[in-house]
C-alpha positions as CSV (number, residue, x, y, z in Angstrom):
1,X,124.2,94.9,126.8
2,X,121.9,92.9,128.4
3,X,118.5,94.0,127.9
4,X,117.2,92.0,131.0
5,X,113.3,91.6,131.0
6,X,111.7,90.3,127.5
7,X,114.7,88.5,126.5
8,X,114.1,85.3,124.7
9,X,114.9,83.3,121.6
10,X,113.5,82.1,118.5
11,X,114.3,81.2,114.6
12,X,113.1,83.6,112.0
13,X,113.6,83.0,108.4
14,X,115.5,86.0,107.2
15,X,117.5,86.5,103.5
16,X,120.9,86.4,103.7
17,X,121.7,90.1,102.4
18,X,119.5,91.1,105.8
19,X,122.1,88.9,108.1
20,X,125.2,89.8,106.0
21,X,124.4,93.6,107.2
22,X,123.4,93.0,110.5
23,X,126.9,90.7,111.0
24,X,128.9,93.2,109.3
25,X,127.5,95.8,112.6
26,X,128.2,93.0,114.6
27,X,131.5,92.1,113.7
28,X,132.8,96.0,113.8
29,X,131.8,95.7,117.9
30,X,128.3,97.1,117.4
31,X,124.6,96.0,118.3
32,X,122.1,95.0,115.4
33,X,118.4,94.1,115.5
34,X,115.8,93.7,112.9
35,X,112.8,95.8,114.5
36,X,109.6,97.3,113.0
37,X,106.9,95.8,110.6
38,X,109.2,93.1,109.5
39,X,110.2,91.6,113.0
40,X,106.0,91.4,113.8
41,X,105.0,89.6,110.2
42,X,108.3,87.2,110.5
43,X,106.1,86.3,113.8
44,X,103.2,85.4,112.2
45,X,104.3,83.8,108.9
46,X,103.7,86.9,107.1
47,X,106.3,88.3,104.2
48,X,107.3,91.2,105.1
49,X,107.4,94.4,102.8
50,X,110.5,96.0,103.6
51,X,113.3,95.8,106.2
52,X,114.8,97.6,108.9
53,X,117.7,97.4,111.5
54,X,118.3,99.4,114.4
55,X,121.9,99.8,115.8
56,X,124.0,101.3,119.2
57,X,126.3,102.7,116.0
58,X,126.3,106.5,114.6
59,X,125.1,107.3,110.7
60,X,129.0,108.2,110.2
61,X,129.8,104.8,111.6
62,X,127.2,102.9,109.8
63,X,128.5,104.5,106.7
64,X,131.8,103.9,106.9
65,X,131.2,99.8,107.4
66,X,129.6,99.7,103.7
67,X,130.9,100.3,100.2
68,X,127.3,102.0,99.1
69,X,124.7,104.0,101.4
70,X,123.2,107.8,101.4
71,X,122.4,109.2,104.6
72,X,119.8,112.1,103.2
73,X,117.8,112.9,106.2
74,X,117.7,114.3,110.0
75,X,116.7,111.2,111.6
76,X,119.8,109.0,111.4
77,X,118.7,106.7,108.9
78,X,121.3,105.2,106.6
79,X,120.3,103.6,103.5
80,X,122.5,100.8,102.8
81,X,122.8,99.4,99.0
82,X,123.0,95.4,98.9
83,X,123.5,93.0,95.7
84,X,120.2,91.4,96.1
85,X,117.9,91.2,92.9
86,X,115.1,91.8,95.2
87,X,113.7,95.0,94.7
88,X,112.2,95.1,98.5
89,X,116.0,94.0,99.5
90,X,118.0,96.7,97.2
91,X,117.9,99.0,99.7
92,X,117.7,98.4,103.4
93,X,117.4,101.1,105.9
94,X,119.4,101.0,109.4
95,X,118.7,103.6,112.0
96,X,120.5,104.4,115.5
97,X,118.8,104.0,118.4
98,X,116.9,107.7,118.8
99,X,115.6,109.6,122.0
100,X,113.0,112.0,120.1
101,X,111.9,115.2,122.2
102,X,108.6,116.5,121.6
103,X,106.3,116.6,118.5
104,X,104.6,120.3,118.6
105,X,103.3,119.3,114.6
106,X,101.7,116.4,116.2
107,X,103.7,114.9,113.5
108,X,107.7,115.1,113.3
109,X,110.0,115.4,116.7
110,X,111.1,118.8,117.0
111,X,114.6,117.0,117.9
112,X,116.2,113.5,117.8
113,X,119.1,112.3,119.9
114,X,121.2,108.6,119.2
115,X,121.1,106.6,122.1
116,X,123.0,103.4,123.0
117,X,120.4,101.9,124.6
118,X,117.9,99.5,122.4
119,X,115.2,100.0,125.4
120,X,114.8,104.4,124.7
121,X,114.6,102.8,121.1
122,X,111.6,100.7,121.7
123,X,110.0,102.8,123.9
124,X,109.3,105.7,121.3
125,X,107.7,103.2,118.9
126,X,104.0,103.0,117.9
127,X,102.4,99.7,118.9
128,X,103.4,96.7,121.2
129,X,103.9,94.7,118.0
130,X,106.3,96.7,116.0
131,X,108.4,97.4,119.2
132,X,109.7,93.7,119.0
133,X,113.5,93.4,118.1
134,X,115.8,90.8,116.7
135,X,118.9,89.7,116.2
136,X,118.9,86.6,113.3
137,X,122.7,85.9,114.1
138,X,121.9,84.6,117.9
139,X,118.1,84.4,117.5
140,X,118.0,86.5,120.4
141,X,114.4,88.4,121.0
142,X,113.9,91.1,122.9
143,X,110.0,92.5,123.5
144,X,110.1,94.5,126.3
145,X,106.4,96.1,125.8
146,X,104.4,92.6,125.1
147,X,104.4,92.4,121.9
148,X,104.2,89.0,121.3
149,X,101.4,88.7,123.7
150,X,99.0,91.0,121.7
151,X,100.1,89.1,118.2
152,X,99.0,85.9,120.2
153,X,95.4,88.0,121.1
154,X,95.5,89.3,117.9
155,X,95.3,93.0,118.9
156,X,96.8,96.7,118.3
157,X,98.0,98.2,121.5
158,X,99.6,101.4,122.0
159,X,103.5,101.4,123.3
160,X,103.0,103.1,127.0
161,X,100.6,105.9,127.1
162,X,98.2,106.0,123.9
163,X,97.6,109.8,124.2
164,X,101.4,110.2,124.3
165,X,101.8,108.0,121.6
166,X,98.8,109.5,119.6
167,X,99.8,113.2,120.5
168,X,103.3,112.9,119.3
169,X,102.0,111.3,115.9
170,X,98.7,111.8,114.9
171,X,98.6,109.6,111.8
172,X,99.7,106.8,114.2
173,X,95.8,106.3,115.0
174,X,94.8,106.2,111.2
175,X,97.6,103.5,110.8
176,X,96.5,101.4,114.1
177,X,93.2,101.2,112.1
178,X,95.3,100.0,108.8
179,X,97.1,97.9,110.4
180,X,93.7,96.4,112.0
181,X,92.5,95.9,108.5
182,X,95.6,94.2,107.0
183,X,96.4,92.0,109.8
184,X,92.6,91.1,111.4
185,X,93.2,92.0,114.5
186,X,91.1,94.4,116.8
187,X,92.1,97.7,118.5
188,X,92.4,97.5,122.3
189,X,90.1,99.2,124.5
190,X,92.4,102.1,126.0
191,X,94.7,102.5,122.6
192,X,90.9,102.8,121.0
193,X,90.1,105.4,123.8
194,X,92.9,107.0,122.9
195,X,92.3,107.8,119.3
196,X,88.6,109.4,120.2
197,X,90.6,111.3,122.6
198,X,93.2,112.4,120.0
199,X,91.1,112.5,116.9
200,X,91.3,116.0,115.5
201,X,94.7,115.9,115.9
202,X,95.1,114.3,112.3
203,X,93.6,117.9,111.1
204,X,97.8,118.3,111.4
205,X,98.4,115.9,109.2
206,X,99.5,116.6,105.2
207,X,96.9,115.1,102.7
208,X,99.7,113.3,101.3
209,X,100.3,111.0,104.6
210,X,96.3,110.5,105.1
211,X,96.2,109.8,101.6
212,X,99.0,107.1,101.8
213,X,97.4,105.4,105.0
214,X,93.8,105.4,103.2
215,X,94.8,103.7,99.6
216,X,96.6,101.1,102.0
217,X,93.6,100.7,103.4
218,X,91.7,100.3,100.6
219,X,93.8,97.9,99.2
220,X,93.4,95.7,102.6
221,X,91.5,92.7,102.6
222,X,89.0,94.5,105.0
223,X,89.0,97.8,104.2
224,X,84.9,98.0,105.0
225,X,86.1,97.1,108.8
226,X,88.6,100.0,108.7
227,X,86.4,102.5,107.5
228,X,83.5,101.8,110.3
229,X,86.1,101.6,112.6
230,X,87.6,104.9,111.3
231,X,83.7,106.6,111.7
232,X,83.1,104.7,115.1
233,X,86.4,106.5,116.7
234,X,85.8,109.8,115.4
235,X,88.6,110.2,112.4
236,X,87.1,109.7,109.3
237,X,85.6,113.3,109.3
238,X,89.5,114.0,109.2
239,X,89.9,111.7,106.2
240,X,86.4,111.0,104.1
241,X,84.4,113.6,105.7
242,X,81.6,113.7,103.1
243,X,81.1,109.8,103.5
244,X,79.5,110.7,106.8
245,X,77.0,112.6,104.7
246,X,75.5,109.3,103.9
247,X,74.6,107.6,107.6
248,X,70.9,107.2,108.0
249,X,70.2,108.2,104.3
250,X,68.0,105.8,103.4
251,X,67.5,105.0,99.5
252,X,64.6,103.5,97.7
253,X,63.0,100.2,97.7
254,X,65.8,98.4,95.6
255,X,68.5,99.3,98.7
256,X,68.3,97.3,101.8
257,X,71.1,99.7,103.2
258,X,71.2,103.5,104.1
259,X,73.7,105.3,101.4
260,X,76.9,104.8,104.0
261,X,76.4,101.3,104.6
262,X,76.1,100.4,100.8
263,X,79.2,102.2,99.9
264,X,80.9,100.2,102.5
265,X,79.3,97.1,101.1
266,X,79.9,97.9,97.5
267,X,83.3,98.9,98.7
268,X,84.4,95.1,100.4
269,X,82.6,93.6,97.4
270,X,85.8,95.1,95.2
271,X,88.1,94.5,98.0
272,X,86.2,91.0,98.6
273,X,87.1,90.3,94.5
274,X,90.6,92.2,94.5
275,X,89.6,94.3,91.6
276,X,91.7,97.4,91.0
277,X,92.6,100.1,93.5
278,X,90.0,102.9,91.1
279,X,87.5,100.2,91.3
280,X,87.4,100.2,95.1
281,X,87.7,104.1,95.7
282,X,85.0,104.4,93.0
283,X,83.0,101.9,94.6
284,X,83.2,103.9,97.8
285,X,82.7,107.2,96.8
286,X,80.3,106.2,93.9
287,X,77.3,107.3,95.8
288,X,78.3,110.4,97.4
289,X,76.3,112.3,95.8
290,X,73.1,111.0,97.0
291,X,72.5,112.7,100.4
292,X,72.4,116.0,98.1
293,X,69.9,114.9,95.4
294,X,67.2,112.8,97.6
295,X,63.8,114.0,96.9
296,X,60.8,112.3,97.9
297,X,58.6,111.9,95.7
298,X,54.8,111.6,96.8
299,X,53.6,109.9,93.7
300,X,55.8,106.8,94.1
301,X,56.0,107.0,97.4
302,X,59.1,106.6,97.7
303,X,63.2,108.8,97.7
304,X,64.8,109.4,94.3
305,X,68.2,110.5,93.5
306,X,68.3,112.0,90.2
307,X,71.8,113.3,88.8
308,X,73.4,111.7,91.7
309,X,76.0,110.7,89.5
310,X,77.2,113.8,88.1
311,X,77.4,115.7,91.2
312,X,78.8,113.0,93.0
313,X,81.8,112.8,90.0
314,X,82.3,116.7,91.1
315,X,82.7,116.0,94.7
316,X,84.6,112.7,94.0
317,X,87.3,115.2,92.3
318,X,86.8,117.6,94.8
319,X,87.8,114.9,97.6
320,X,90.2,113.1,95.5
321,X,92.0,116.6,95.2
322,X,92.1,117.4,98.5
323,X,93.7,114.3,99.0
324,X,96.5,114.9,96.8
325,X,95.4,111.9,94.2
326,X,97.4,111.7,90.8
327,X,95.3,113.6,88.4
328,X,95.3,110.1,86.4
329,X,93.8,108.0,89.5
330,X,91.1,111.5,89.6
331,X,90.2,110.9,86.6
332,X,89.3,107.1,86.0
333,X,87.7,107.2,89.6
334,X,85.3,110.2,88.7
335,X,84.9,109.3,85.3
336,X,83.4,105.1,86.2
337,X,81.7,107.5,88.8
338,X,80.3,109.5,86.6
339,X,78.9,106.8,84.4
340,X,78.0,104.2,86.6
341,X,73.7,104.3,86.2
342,X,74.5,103.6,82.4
343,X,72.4,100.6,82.3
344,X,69.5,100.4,79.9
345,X,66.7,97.7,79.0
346,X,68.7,95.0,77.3
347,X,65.5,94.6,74.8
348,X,66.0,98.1,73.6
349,X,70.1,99.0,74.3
350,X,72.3,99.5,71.0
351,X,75.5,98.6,69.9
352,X,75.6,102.2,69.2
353,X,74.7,103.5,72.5
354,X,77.0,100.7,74.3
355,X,79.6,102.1,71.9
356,X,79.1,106.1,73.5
357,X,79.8,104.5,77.2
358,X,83.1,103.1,76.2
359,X,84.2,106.2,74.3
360,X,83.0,108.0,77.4
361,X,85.4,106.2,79.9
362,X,87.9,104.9,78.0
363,X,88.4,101.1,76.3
364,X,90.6,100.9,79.1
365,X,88.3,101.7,81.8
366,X,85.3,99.7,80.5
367,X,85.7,96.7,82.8
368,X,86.2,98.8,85.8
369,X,82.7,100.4,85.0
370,X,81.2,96.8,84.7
371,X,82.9,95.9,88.0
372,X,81.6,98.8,89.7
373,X,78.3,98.1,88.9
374,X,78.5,94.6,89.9
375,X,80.1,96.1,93.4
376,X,77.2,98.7,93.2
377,X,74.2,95.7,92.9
378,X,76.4,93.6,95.7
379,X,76.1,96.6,97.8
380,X,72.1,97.2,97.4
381,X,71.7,93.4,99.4
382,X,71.0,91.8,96.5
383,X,71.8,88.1,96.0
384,X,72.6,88.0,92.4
385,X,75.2,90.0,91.1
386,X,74.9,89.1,87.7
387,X,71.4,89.0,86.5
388,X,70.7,88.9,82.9
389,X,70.5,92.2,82.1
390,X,74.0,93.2,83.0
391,X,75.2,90.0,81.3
392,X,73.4,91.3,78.2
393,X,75.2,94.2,78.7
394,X,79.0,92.5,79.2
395,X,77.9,90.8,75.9
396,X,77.4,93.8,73.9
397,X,81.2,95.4,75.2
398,X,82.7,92.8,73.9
399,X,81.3,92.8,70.6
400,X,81.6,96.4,70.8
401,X,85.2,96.4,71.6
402,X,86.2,93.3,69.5
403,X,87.8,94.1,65.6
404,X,85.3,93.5,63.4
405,X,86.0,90.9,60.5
406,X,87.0,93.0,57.4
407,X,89.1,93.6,54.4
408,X,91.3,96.1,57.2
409,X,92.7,93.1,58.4
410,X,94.7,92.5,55.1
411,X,98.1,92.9,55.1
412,X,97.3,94.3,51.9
413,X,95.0,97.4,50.6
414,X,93.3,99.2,47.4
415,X,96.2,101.8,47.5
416,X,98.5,99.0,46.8
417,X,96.1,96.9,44.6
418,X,96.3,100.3,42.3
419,X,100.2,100.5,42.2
420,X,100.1,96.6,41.2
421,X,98.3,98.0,38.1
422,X,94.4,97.9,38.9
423,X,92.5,100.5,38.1
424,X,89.9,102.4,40.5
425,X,86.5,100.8,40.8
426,X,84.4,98.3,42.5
427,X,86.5,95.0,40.7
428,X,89.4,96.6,44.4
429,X,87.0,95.8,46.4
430,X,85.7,92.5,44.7
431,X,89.3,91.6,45.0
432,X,89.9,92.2,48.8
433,X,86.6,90.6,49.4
434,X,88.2,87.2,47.4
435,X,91.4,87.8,49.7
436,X,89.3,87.9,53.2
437,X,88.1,84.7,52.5
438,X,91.1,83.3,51.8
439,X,92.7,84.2,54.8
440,X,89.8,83.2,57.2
441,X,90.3,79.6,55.7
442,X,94.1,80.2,56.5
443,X,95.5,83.5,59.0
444,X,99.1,82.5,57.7
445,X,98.4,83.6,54.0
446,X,97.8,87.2,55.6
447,X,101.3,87.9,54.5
448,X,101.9,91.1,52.0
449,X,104.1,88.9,49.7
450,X,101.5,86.0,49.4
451,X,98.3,88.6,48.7
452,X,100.4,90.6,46.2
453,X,101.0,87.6,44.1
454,X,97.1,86.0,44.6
455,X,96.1,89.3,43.9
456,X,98.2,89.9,40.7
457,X,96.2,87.1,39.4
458,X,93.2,87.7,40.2
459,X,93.8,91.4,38.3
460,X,93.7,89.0,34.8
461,X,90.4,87.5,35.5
462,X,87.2,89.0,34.0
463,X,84.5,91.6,36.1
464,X,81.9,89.2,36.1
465,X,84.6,85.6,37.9
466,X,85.9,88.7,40.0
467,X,82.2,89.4,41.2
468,X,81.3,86.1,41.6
469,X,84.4,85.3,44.6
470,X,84.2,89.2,45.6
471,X,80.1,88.3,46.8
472,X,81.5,85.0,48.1
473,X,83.6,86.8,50.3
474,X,81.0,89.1,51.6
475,X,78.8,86.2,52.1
476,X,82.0,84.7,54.9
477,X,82.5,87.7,56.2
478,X,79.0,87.9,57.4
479,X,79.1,84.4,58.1
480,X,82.4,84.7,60.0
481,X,80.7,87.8,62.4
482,X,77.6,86.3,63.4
483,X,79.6,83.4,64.9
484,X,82.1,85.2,66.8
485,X,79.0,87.6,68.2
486,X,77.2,84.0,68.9
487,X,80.3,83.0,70.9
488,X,80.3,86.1,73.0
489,X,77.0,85.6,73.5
490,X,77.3,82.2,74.9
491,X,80.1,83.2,77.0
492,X,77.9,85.5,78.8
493,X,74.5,82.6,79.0
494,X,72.8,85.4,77.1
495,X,71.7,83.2,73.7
């Protein structure tokens, strides 16, 4: 068919198992076009995530061209199974042409009907720049709705009508603002009038789906962009309501920001460093408790926020929840939340109390905490993110966390000392001691086959030679700690 206006041609790099499908729909008399996500980041030298053809040709008929697919759901979309290695590859989805009716859960068309025209196709997709189709066999384009014009501007723009397009799916406006954050590009003026105009329409929408769109945000290069963006429209009360809390909060003299603006800050500072997805949530929501605790206080003249961190941990779960979070990504996030003021004065901190923090989120949530609170001090305005009292504290985690030098390293103990034939007393540990030191000198003797036979020969010498190398082993083992802890400490220009 020819599709008349919008028709041009180009070369597109696609992977063979994507033009072995679409030539196998071809060759059984059928139309095939790569459309979507994947035709719009081909376009701008971007790879795309996953893949997805569009076809004149019935799910039965789709089917019956391949030896593997499943055809699970009510929207005509037929999974095929290809030999790639590729996981985004394994699986590619093709879909007929659809006509959708309306969308009364401002969601999901109550009904969809297969079409054998591309253009009812395009027509029912979200923005200009995923309604672009292509055919890799021919190189033959067809953007009927401008698509390439607003990649070329760099902008989102609604296919048609944006109420229609908004009305019919709600979390289309939370994804325009996704995609504005992954890709750069701004929203255009009547598509961004149409998402204040359809805003509380994503009221509809699961927690699941918003959920979704927002950790995709998150994990944008921008995401501090999306989420003002997300206020400025009028949907992030649908999505991060208690964020809003925080606009024209203002803090105490150490913040140059109100409390919304230094989440966002502290937020893009983790995004900015492409730290973890819990380091960026937690550096969002780590100061949501604030609005709730600010006091003034007329002695120092100035807001305070005490326990801000532990009821902002109980609404962090409380919005994480709502949300439909794993309870695993709840707990990290509220727990770095939870203990993210745990700073002290370097001159008086402990190994001891350093010791508590990382029992209380986890050895494998400690470097998330010190993130966040590099995010949190970014966000303040700031210039230096790591002054010396936080590298003090970096310092004392990792010689916290590291394994102490000690006779448990042995691949040998007093248990087995005693079944060798030695007898209980202080002469085991004299001879462990002796052991150590031998293996600092030389990790390779650390074997159980080379200590039992050192150590069967030290049982035949006297107390007294077997006190002398016992001390002497003390004596390196001390020797041995204070360098590695002098090491950490230069790492961290803390000497």
């Amino acid at each position: 068919m020819n599709y008349n206006t919008g028709m041009e041609t180009a070369q597109l790099t696609v992977p063979p198992a994507i033009k072995q499908i679409g030539e196998t729909i071809k060759n059984a008399g059928f139309e095939s076009y790569l459309v979507g996500g994947c035709v719009r980041d081909l376009m701008i030298s971007r790879e795309p995530k996953d893949w997805d053809i569009t076809t004149n040709a019935t799910p039965e008929e789709i089917q019956g061209l391949f030896v593997e697919t499943f055809y699970e759901n009510t929207y005509g979309t037929v999974g095929v199974v290809t030999e790639s290695e590729d996981p985004r590859l394994k699986v590619v989805e093709v879909t007929p042409y659809r006509i959708e009716s309306a969308y009364t859960n401002a969601r999901h068309p109550d009904e969809v009907r297969f079409s054998k025209n591309l253009t009812d196709d395009l027509k029912r997709r979200d923005f200009t720049i995923n309604a672009i189709a292509y055919d890799p066999s021919s190189g033959e384009l067809i953007d009927l709705h401008h698509g390439r014009e607003d990649l070329a501007r760099r902008v989102i723009t609604a296919v048609g009508d944006p109420h229609e397009r908004f009305a019919e799916d709600a979390l289309r406006m939370l994804r325009a603002i996704r995609l504005a954050a992954e890709l750069d590009f701004a929203i255009e003026t009547q598509t961004a009038a149409g998402i204040v105009g359809n805003a509380s329409q994503l009221a509809k929408i699961s927690k699941e789906r918003i959920r979704d769109e927002l950790t995709r945000i998150l994990m944008s290069p921008r995401p501090m962009q999306a989420i003002y963006i997300a206020q400025k429209l009028g949907i992030l009360k649908y999505v991060l309501p208690r964020l809003e809390d925080g606009i024209g909060i203002d803090q105490n003299q150490a913040h140059s920001y109100d409390v919304f603006e230094h989440l966002m800050r502290a937020m893009q500072c983790a995004a900015d460093k492409n730290w973890p997805f819990e380091v960026r949530l937690a550096a969002l929501l780590h100061d949501v408790g604030k609005p709730a605790t600010r006091v003034w206080s007329e002695e120092r003249k100035d807001w305070s926020f005490h326990g801000h961190e532990v009821v902002g941990a109980r609404m962090a779960k409380d919005i994480l929840r709502d949300l439909k979070f794993p309870k695993e990504t709840i707990d990290a996030v509220v727990s770095l939340i939870r203990w993210h003021m745990f700073f002290s004065d370097p001159d008086t901190v402990t190994l001891s109390a350093v010791r508590r923090i990382i029992n209380n989120v986890g050895k494998e949530h400690i470097k998330e905490l010190l993130d966040l609170r590099i995010c949190d001090r970014v966000g303040t305005g700031r210039p230096k993110e790591q002054p010396f009292r936080l590298r003090k504290y970096m310092s004392m985690v990792d010689e916290a966390l590291r394994d102490p030098i000690s006779v448990g390293m042995l691949k040998i103990d007093g248990t087995r000392l005693m079944t060798l034939g030695e007898k209980p007393g202080p002469r085991i540990g004299w001879i462990l001691h002796a052991l150590l030191e031998e293996v600092l000198d030389d990790p390779q003797k650390n074997t159980p086959e080379y200590l039992e036979n050192k150590a069967s020969s030290m049982m035949k010498m006297t107390t007294d030679e077997l006190r002398e190398i016992g001390e002497a082993g003390k004596e390196r083992k001390s020797e041995e700690d204070e360098a590695a802890v002098k090491k950490l400490r230069e790492k961290h220009h803390v000497n």
